[in-house]
C-alpha positions as CSV (number, residue, x, y, z in Angstrom):
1,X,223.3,254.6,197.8
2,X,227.0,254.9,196.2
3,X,228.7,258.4,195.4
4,X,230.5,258.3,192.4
5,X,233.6,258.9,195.2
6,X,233.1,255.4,195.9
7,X,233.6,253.5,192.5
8,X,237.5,254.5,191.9
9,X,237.1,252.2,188.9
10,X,234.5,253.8,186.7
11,X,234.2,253.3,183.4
12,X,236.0,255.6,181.0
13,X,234.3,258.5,179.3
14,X,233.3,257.6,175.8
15,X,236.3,259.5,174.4
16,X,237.8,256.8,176.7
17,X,239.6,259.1,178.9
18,X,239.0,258.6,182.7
19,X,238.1,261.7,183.8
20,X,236.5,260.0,186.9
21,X,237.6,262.8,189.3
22,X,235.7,265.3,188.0
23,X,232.3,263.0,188.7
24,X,232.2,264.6,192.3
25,X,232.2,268.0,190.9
26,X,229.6,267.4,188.3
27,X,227.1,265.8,191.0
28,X,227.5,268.4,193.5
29,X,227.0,271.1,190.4
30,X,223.8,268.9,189.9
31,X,222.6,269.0,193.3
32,X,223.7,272.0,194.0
33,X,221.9,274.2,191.3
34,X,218.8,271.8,191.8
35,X,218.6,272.8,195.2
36,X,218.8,276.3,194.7
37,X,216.1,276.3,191.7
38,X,214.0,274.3,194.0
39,X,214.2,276.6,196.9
40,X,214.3,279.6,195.4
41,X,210.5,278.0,193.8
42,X,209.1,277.2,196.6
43,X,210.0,280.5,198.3
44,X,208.5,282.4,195.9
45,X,205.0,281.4,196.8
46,X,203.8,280.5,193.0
47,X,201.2,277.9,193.2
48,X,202.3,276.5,189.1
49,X,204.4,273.1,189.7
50,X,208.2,273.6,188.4
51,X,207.7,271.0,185.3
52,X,204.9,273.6,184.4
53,X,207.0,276.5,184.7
54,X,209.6,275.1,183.0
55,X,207.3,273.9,180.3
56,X,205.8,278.0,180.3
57,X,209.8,279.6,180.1
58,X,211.0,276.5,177.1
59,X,207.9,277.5,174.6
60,X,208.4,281.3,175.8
61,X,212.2,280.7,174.2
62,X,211.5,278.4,171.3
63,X,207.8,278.8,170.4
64,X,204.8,276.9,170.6
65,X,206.0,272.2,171.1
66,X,204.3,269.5,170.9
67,X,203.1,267.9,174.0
68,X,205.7,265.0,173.3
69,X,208.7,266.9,172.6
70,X,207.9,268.9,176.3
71,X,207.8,265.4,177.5
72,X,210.9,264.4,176.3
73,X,212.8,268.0,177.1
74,X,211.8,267.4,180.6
75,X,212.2,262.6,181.3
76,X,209.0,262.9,182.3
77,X,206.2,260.4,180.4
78,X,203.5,261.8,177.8
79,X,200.9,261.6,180.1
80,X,202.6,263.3,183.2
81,X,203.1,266.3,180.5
82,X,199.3,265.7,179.5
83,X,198.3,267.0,182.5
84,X,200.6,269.2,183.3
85,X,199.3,271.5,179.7
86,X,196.0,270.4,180.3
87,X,196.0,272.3,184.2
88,X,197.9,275.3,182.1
89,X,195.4,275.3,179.6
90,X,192.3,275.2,182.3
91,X,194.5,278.2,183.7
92,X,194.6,279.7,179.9
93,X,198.4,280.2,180.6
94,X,198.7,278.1,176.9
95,X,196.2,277.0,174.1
96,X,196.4,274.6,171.7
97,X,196.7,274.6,167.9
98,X,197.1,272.7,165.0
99,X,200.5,271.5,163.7
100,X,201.0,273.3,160.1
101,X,203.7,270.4,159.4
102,X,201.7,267.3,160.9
103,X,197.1,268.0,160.8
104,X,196.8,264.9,163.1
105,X,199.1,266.8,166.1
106,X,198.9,270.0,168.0
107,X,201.6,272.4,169.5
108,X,201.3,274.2,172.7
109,X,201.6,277.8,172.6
110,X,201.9,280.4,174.9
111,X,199.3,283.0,175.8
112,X,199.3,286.5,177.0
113,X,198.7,284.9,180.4
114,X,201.4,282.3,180.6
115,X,203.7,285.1,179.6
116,X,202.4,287.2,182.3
117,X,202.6,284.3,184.5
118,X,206.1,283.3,183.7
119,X,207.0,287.2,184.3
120,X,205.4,286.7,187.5
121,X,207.4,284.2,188.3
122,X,210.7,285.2,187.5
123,X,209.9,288.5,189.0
124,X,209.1,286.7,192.7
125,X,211.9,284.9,192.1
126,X,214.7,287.8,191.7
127,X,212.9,289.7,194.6
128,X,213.9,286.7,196.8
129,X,217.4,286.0,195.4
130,X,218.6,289.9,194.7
131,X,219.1,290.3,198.3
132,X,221.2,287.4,199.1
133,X,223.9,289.0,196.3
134,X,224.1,292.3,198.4
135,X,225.9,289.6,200.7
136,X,228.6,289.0,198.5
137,X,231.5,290.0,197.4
138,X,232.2,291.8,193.7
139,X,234.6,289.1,192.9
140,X,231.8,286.5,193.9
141,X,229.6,288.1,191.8
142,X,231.4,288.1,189.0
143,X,232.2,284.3,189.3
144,X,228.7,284.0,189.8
145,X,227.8,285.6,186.8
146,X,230.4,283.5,184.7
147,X,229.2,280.3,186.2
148,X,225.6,281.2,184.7
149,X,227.4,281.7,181.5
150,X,228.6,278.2,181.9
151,X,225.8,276.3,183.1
152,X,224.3,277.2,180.0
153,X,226.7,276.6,177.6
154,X,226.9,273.0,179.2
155,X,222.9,273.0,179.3
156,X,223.1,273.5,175.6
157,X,225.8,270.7,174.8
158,X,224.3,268.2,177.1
159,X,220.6,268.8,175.2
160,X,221.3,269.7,171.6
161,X,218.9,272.5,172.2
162,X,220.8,275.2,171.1
C-alpha cells in the first residue's frame, strides 16, 4: 500500500494547484476521526451497527429518506442499506411510508424508538468520552471544540448536504 507521502508527483487539485502536501494531513484527519468514532462505538456497548446509527442520527437531522439516497449518503450498495432498515424496522427503531412526491417509493422515518435509541447512543457515548477531556488542557479544549466546528463545515462542502 502507498501513502500519499510516497507519490511526490500527484496530480494537481482540480483548481490545478498542487496542494500535495497537505494530502498527509487530510489522511491522518481521516483516519484519525474514524478511529476515534469507531472506538468510541464499540466502547459504548450498543449492539446497532455504525451504518445503522448513522442511518438513525442522518433522518433524525433531515427527516424521513429514501432507502437509496441512505445508500448513497453512506457508499454502501441498496441492498447492504436494505437490510440495514429492514433489522431497524424489525427493531421498530424506523417505519416505512409512502413517498407523497413519488406513490411507487417509500421514505424511512424515524420512530419514537430510534430516537430513544439514538439518544441512547449518544448518551453512552459522551459518558465514555467526557472523562478523557477532564485530561486536557483548556486550550485543548478549545481547539478541540473548533476542530468539531471544522470537521463539519468540511463534512458539509465535501457532501452538498448542507
Amino acid at each position: 500500500m502507498h501513502s500519499a507521502e510516497s507519490h511526490p508527483t500527484a496530480p494537481p487539485d482540480s483548481d490545478g494547484s498542487s496542494n500535495a502536501s497537505l494530502r498527509p494531513l487530510a489522511n491522518q484527519m481521516v483516519a484519525a476521526a474514524s478511529r476515534f468514532a469507531r472506538t468510541a462505538t464499540q466502547i459504548s456497548g450498543i449492539r446497532i451497527s455504525a451504518v445503522s446509527m448513522r442511518a438513525l442520527a442522518y433522518i433524525e437531522r433531515h427527516g424521513p429518506q429514501r432507502i437509496s439516497h441512505l445508500a448513497n449518503y453512506e457508499s454502501i450498495s441498496q441492498p447492504a442499506m436494505t437490510t440495514a432498515i429492514n433489522r431497524l424496522a424489525q427493531d421498530g427503531m424506523v417505519v416505512r411510508q409512502p413517498d407523497p412526491v413519488d406513490a411507487r417509493a417509500h421514505l424511512v422515518a424515524l420512530t419514537d424508538q430510534g430516537d430513544t435509541a439514538l439518544q441512547e447512543y449518544r448518551r453512552q457515548v459522551a459518558a465514555i468520552v467526557q472523562p478523557t477531556f477532564d485530561t486536557l488542557s483548556e486550550a485543548d479544549r478549545t481547539t478541540l471544540a473548533r476542530a468539531v466546528e471544522i470537521l463539519e463545515s468540511l463534512t458539509n462542502k465535501l457532501t452538498g448536504f448542507e
